[in-house]
C-alpha positions as CSV (number, residue, x, y, z in Angstrom):
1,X,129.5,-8.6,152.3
2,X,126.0,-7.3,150.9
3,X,124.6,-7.4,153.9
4,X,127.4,-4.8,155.4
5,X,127.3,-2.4,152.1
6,X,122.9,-3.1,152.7
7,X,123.0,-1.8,156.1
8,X,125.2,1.2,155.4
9,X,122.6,3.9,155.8
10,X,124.5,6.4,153.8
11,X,124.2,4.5,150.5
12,X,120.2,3.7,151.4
13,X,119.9,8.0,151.6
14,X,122.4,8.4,149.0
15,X,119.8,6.1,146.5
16,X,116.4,7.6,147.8
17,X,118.2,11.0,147.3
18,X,119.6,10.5,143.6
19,X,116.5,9.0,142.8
20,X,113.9,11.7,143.9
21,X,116.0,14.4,142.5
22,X,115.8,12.8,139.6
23,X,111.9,13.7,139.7
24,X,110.5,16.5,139.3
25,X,110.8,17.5,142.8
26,X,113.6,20.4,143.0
27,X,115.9,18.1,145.4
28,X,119.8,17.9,144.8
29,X,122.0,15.4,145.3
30,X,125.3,16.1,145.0
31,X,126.2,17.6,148.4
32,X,125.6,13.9,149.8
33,X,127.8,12.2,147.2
34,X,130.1,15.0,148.7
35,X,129.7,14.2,151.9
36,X,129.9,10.5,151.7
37,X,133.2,10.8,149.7
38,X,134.7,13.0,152.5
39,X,133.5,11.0,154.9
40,X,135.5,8.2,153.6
41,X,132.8,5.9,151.6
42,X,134.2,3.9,148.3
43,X,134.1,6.1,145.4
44,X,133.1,3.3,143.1
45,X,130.3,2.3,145.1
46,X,129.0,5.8,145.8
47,X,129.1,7.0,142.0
48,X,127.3,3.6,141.2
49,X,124.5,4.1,144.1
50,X,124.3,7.6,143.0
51,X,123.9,6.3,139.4
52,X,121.7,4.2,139.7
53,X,119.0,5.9,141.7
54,X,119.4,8.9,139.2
55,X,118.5,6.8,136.4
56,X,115.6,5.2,138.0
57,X,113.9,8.6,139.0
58,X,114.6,9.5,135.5
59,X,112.5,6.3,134.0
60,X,110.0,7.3,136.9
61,X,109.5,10.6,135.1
62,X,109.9,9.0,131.6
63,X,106.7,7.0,132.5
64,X,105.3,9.7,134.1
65,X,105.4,11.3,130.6
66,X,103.9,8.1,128.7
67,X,101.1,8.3,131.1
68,X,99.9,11.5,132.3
69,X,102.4,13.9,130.4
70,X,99.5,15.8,128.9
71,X,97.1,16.1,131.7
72,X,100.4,17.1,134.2
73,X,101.4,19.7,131.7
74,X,98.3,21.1,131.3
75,X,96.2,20.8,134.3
76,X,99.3,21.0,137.2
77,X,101.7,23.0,135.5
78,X,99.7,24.6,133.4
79,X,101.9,25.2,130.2
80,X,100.0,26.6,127.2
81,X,99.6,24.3,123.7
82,X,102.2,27.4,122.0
83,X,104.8,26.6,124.7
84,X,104.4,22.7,124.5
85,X,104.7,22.7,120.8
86,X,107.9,25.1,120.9
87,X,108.9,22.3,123.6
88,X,108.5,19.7,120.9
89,X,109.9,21.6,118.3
90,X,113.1,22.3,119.9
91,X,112.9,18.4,120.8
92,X,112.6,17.8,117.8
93,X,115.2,19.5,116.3
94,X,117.7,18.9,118.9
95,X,116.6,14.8,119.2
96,X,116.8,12.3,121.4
97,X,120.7,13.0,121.8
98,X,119.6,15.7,124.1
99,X,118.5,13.0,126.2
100,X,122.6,13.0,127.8
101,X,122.4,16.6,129.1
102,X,119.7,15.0,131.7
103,X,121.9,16.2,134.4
104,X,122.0,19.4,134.2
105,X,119.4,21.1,136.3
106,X,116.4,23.0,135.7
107,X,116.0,21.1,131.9
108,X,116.8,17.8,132.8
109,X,113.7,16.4,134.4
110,X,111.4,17.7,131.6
111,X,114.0,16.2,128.6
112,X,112.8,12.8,130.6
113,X,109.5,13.9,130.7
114,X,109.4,15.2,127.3
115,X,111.1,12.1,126.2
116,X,108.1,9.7,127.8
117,X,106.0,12.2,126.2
118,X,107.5,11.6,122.9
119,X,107.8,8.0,123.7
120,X,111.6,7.7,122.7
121,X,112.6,4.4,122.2
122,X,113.6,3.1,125.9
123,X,117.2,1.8,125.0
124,X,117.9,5.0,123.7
125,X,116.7,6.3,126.6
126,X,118.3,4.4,129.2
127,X,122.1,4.2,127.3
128,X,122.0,8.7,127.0
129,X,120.1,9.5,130.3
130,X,122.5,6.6,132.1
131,X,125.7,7.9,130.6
132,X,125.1,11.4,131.1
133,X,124.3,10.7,134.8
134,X,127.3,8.4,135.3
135,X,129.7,10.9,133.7
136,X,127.7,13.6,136.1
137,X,128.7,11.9,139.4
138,X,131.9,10.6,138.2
139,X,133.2,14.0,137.6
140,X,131.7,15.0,140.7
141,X,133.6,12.0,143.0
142,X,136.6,13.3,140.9
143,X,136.8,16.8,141.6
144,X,135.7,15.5,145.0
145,X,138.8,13.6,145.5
146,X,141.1,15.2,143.8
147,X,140.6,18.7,146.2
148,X,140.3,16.6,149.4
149,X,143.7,14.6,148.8
């Protein structure tokens, strides 16, 4: 039975998918959740694979913010000290709840990275970024289903 969901090649490009837009790469990965579900692939399985590979790209950018937050920030991106302290600040103010909205595109990926930069506590981390993302694909299988029936 693993070895028949395994070989699926839609849930292998599904995973890689979630969990490289998850990055800070500018991919998407919704249209192939889409796609599977119209194309007939188990909703439960899909959300999960989808889930899953969006959380691990978002720990990938975590650590990537433990461990070269600063030097990415300043030397690739190039974002000033004013504009990383008003990042901080609004952080700050805001906490590590923020964390959920992950999601949502364009701030998600830096809330991970700002949160490795911060070094929020991991468990935190994981239980907001993972229910945030799981609510996120859940909805999205549900609208899915719901217009295609």
């Amino acid at each position: 039975m693993l070895h028949d969901w395994l070989n699926q090649p839609g849930y292998v490009a599904l995973f890689c998918m979630s969990l490289l837009a998850s990055t800070l790469l500018p991919l998407g990965s919704e249209w192939l959740l889409v796609m599977m579900l119209v194309g007939g692939y188990e909703p439960f399985s899909t959300v999960a694979v989808a889930t899953v590979g969006n959380y691990l790209g978002a720990v990938l950018t975590y650590l990537i913010g433990i461990w070269g937050g600063s030097w990415l920030i300043e030397r690739v991106m190039r974002v000033s000290p004013e504009q990383q302290e008003r990042a901080r600040s609004y952080y700050r103010r805001f906490g590590s709840f923020s964390l959920f909205f992950s999601w949502l595109p364009i701030i998600g990926d830096p809330l991970c990275l700002a949160g490795g930069m911060l070094r929020i506590n991991f468990g935190l981390f994981t239980l907001l970024v993972a229910s945030g993302k799981l609510v996120r694909y859940a909805v999205t299988a549900w609208v899915t289903l719901a217009a295609t029936r």
